[in-house]
LUMMI-790082 format. One record per residue (C-alpha): residue number from 1; residue in one letter; z, y, x. Coordinates in nm, 2 decimals. Layout:
BEGIN
<pt resi="NUM" resn="A" Z="Z" Y="Y" X="X"/>
...
END
This chain:
BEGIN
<pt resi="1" resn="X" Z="2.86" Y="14.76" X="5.37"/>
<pt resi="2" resn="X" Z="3.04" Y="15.06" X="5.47"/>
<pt resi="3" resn="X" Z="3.06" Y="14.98" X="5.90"/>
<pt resi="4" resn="X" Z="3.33" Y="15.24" X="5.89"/>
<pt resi="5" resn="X" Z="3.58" Y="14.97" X="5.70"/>
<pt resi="6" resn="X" Z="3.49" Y="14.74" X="5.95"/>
<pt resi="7" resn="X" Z="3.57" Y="14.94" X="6.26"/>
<pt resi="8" resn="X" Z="3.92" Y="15.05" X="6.09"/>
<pt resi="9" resn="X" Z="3.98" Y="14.66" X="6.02"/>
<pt resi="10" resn="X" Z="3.87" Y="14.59" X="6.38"/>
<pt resi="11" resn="X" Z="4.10" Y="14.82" X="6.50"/>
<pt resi="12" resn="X" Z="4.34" Y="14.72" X="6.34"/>
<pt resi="13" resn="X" Z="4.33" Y="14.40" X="6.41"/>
<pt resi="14" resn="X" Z="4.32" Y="14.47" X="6.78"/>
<pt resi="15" resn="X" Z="4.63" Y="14.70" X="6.82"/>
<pt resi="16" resn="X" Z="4.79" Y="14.40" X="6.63"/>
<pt resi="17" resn="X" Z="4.70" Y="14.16" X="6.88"/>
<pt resi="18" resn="X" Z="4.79" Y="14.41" X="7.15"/>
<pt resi="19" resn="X" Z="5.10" Y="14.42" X="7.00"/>
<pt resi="20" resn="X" Z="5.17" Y="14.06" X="6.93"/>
<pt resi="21" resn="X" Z="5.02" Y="13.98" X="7.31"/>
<pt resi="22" resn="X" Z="5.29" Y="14.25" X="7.41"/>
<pt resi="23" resn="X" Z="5.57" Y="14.13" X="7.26"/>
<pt resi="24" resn="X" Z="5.51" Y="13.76" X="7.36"/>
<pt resi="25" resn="X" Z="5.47" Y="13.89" X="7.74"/>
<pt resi="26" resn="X" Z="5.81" Y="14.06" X="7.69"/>
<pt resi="27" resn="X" Z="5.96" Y="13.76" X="7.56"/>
<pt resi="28" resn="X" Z="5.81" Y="13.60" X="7.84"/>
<pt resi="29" resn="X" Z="5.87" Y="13.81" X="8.07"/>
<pt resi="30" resn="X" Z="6.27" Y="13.83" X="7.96"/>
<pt resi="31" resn="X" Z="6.29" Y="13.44" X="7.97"/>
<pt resi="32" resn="X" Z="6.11" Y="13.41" X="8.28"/>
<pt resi="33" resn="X" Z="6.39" Y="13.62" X="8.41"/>
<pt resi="34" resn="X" Z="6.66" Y="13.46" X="8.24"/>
<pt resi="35" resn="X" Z="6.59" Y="13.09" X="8.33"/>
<pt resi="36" resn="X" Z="6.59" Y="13.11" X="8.69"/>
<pt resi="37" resn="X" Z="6.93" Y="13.34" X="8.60"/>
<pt resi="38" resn="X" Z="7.07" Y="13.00" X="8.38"/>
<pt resi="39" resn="X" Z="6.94" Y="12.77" X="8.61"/>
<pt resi="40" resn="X" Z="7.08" Y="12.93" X="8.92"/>
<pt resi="41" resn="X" Z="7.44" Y="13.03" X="8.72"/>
<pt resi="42" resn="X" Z="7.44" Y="12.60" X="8.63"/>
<pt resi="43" resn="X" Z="7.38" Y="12.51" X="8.99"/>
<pt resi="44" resn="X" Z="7.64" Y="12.72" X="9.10"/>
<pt resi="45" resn="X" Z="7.89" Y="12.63" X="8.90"/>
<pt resi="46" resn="X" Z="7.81" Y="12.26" X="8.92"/>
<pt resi="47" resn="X" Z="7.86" Y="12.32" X="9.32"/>
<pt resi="48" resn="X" Z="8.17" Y="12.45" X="9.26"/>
<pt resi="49" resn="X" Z="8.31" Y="12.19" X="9.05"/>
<pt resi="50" resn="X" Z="8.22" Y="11.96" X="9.28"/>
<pt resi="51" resn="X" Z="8.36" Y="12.09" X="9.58"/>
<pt resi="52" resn="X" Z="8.69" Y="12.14" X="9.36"/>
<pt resi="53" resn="X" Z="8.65" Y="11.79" X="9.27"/>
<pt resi="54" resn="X" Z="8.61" Y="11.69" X="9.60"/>
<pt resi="55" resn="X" Z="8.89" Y="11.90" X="9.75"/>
<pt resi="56" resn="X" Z="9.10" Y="11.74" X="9.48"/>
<pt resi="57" resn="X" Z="9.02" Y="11.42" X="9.60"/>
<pt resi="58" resn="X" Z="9.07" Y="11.47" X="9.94"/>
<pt resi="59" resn="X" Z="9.37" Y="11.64" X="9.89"/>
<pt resi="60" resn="X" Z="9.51" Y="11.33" X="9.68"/>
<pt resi="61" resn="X" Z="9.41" Y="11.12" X="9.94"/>
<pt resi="62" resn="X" Z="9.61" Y="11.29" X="10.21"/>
<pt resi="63" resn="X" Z="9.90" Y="11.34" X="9.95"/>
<pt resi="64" resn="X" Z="9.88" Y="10.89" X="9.94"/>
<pt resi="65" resn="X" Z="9.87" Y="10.84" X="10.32"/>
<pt resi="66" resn="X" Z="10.16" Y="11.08" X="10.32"/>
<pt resi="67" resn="X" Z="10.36" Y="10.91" X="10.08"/>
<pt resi="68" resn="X" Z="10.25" Y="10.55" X="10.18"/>
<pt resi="69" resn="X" Z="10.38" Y="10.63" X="10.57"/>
<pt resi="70" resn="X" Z="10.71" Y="10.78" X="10.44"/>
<pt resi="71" resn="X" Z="10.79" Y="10.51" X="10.21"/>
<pt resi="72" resn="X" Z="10.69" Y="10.21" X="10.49"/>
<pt resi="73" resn="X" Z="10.95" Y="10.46" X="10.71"/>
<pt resi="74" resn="X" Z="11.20" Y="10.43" X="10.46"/>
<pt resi="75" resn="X" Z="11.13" Y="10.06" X="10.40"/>
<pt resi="76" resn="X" Z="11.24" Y="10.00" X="10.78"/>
<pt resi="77" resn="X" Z="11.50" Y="10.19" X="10.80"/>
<pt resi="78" resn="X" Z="11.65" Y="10.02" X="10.48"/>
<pt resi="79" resn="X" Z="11.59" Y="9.69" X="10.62"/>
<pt resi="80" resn="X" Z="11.79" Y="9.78" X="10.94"/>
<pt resi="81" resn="X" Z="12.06" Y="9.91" X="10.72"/>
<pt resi="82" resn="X" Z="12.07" Y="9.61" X="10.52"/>
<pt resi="83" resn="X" Z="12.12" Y="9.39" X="10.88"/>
<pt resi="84" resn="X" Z="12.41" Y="9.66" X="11.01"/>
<pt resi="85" resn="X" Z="12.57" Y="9.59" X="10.66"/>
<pt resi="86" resn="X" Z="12.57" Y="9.20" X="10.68"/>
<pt resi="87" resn="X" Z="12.72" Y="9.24" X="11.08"/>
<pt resi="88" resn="X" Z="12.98" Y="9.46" X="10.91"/>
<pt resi="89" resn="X" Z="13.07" Y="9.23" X="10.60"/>
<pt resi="90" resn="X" Z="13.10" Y="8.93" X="10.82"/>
<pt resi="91" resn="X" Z="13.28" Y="9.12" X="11.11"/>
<pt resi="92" resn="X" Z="13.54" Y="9.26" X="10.87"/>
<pt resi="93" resn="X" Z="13.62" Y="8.90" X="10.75"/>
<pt resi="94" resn="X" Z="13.62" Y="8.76" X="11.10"/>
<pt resi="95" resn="X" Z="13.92" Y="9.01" X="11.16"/>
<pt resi="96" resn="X" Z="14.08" Y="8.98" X="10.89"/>
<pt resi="97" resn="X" Z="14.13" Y="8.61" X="10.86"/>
<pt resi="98" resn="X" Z="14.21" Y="8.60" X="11.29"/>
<pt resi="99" resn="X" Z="14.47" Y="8.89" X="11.25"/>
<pt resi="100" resn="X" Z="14.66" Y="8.59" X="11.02"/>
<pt resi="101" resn="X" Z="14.63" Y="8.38" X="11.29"/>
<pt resi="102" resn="X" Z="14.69" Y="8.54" X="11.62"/>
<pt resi="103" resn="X" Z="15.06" Y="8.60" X="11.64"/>
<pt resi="104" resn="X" Z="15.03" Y="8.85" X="11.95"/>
<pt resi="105" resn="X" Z="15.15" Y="9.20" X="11.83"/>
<pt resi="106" resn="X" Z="14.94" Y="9.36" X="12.03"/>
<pt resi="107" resn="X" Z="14.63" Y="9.11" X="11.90"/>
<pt resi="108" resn="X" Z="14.73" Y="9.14" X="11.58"/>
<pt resi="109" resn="X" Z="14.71" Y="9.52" X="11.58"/>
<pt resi="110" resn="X" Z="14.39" Y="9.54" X="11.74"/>
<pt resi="111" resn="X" Z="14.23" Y="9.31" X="11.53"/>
<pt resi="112" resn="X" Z="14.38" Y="9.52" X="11.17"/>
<pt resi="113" resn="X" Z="14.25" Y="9.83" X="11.36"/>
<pt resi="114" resn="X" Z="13.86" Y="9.68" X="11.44"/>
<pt resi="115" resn="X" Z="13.92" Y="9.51" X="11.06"/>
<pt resi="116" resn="X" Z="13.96" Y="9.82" X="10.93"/>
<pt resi="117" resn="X" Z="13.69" Y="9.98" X="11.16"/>
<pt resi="118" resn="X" Z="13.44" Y="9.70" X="10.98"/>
<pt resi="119" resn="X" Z="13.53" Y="9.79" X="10.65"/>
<pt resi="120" resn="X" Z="13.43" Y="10.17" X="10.67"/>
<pt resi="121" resn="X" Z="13.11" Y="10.10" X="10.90"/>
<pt resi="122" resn="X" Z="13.08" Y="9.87" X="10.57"/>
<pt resi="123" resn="X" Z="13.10" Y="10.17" X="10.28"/>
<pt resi="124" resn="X" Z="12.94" Y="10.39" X="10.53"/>
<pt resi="125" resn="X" Z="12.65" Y="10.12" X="10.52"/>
<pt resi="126" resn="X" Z="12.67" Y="10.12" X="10.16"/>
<pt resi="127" resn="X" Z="12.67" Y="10.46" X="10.08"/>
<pt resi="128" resn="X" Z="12.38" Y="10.53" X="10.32"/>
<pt resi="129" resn="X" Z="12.20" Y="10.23" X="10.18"/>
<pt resi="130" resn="X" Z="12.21" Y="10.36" X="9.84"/>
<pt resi="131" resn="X" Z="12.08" Y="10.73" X="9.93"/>
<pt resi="132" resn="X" Z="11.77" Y="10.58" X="10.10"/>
<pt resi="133" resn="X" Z="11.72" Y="10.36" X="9.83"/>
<pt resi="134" resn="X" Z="11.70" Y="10.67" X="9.59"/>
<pt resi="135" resn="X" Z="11.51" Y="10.85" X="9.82"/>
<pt resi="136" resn="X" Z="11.29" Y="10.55" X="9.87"/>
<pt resi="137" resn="X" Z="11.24" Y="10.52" X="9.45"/>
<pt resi="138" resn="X" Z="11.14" Y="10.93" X="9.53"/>
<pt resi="139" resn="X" Z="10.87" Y="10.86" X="9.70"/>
<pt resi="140" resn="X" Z="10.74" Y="10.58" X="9.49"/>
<pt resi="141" resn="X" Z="10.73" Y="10.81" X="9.17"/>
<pt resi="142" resn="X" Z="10.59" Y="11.08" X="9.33"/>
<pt resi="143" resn="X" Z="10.33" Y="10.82" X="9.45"/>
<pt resi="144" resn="X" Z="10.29" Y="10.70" X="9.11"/>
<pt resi="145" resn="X" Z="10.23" Y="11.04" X="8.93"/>
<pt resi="146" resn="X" Z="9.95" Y="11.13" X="9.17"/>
<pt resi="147" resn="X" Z="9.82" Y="10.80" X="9.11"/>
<pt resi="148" resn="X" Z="9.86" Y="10.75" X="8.74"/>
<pt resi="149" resn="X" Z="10.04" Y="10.46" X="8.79"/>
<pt resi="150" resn="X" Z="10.36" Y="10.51" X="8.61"/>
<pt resi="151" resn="X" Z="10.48" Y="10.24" X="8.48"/>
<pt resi="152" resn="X" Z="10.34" Y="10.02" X="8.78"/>
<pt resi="153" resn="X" Z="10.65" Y="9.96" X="8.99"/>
<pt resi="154" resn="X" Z="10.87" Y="9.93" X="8.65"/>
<pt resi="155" resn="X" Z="10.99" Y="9.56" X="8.70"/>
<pt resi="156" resn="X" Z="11.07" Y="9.61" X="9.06"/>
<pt resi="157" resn="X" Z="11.30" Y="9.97" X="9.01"/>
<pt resi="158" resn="X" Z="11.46" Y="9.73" X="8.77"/>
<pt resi="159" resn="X" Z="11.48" Y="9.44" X="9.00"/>
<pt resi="160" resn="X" Z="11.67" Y="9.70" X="9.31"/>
<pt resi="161" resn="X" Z="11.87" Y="9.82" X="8.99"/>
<pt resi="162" resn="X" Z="12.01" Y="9.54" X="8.94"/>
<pt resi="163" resn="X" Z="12.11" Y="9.38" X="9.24"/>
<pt resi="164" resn="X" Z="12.38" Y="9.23" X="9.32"/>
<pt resi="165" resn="X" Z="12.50" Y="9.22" X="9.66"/>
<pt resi="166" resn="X" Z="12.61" Y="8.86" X="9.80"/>
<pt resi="167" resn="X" Z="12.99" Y="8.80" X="9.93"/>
<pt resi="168" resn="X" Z="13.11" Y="8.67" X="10.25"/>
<pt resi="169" resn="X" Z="13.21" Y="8.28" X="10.27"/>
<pt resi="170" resn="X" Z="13.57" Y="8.25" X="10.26"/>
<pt resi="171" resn="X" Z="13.70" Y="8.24" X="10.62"/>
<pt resi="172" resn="X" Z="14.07" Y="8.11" X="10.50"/>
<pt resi="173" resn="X" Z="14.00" Y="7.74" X="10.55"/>
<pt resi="174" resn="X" Z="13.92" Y="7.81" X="10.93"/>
<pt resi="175" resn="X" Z="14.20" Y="7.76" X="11.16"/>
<pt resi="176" resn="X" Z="14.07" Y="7.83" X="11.51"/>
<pt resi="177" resn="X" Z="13.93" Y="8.12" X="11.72"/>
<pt resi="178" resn="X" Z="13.60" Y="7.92" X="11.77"/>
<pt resi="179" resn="X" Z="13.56" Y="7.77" X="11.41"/>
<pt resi="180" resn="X" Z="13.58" Y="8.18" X="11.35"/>
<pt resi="181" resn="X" Z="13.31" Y="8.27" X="11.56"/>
<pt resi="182" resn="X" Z="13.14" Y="8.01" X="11.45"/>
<pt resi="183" resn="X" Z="13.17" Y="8.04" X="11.10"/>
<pt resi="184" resn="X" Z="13.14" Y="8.42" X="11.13"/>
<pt resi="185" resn="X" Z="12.74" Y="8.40" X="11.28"/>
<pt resi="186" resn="X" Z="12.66" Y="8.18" X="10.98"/>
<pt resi="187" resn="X" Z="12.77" Y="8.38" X="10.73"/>
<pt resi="188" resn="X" Z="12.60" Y="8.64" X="10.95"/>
<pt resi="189" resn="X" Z="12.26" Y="8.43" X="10.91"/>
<pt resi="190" resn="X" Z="12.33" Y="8.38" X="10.53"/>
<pt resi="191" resn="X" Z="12.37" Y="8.72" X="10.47"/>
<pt resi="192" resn="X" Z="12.04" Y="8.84" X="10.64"/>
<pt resi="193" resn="X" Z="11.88" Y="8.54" X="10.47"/>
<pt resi="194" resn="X" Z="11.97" Y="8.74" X="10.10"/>
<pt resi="195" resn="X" Z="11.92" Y="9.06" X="10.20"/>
<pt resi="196" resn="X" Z="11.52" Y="8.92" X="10.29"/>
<pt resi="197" resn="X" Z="11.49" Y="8.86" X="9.95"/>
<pt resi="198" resn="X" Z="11.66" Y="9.18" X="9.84"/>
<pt resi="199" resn="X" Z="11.41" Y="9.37" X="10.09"/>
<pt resi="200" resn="X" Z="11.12" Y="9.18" X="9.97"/>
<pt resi="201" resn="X" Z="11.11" Y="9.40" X="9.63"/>
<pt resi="202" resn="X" Z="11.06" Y="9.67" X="9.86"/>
<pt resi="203" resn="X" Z="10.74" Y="9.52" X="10.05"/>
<pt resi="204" resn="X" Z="10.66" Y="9.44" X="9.69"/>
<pt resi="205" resn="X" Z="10.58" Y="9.78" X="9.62"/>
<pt resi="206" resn="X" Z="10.53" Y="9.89" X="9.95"/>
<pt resi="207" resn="X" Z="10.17" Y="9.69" X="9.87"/>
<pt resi="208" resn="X" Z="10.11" Y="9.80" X="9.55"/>
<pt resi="209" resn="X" Z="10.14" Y="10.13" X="9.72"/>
<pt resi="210" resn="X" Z="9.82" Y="10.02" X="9.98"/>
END
């Protein structure tokens, strides 16, 4: 056997080992480098998504208190709007029905003066009752947007909508300053009574809201 063949085939077999053993410590070498490098571009990112995430959720959670203690603001200040309006209604009445029955001049023209008085404190009422009540349904959407809860206060919006507000008794049949006075705290009392329910819609969704 020639040995010389044997030493060339040797040979050759070794520089293919050497490189084969070379190119697998390259490739190892490269993805020993490059995992860490993955790993470490994962973690990062996976830390930044969740402090975004929980930013985000602090964030809404800040943006609900916010909106929850404006709307129970709003709530109270329509409810004391709503009383002002009944003591206007039933005021207004009261001096209409006594200017009919005082027959002083001067009585007579002091009560159409404080009967007029009641019935622009009463449009005033109105008017502002009806601005809060849209800034009030402002609040709620917002609320529901950053909550995904759209279509959550639906049947209440619909329920304020459509409202219908109640009418003074009529004071005609009452003949006397005290049947008056008398007559005008009831319808007062009835008044508040109905604009309860009316507010109730409102602390309705005031604890959906919570």
């Amino acid at each position: 056997m020639d040995t010389t063949s044997i030493e060339v085939i040797n040979k050759s077999f070794d520089l293919f080992v050497n490189k084969l053993s070379d190119k697998l410590a390259k490739e190892y070498s490269m993805w020993s480098t490059l995992i860490p490098l993955l790993i470490g571009a994962v973690l990062t990112l996976a830390v930044q998504i969740l402090i975004e995430v929980y930013k985000t959720w602090k964030g809404n959670k800040k943006d609900k208190q916010a909106l929850i203690s404006r709307g129970r603001a709003k709530t109270y200040l329509i409810a004391q709007i709503l009383k002002d309006l009944a003591l206007y209604m039933a005021h207004k009445e009261f001096y209409n029905r006594y200017e009919s029955l005082d027959h002083n001049p001067i009585h007579k023209a002091d009560c159409n003066k404080k009967r007029y008085e009641k019935g622009q404190e009463q449009r005033l009422a109105r008017a502002k009752l009806d601005e809060n009540i849209a800034e009030y349904f402002q609040i709620v959407t917002e609320y529901a947007i950053l909550m995904h809860r759209v279509q959550c206060f639906d049947d209440l919006f619909k329920k304020i909508y459509s409202y219908k507000h109640p009418t003074v008794p009529d004071f005609n049949k009452y003949s006397t300053l005290q049947e008056l006075q008398k007559a005008t705290y009831e319808a007062e009392d009835k008044l508040n009574a109905e604009y309860q329910i009316f507010n109730n819609s409102f602390e309705s969704i005031q604890e959906l809201m919570t």
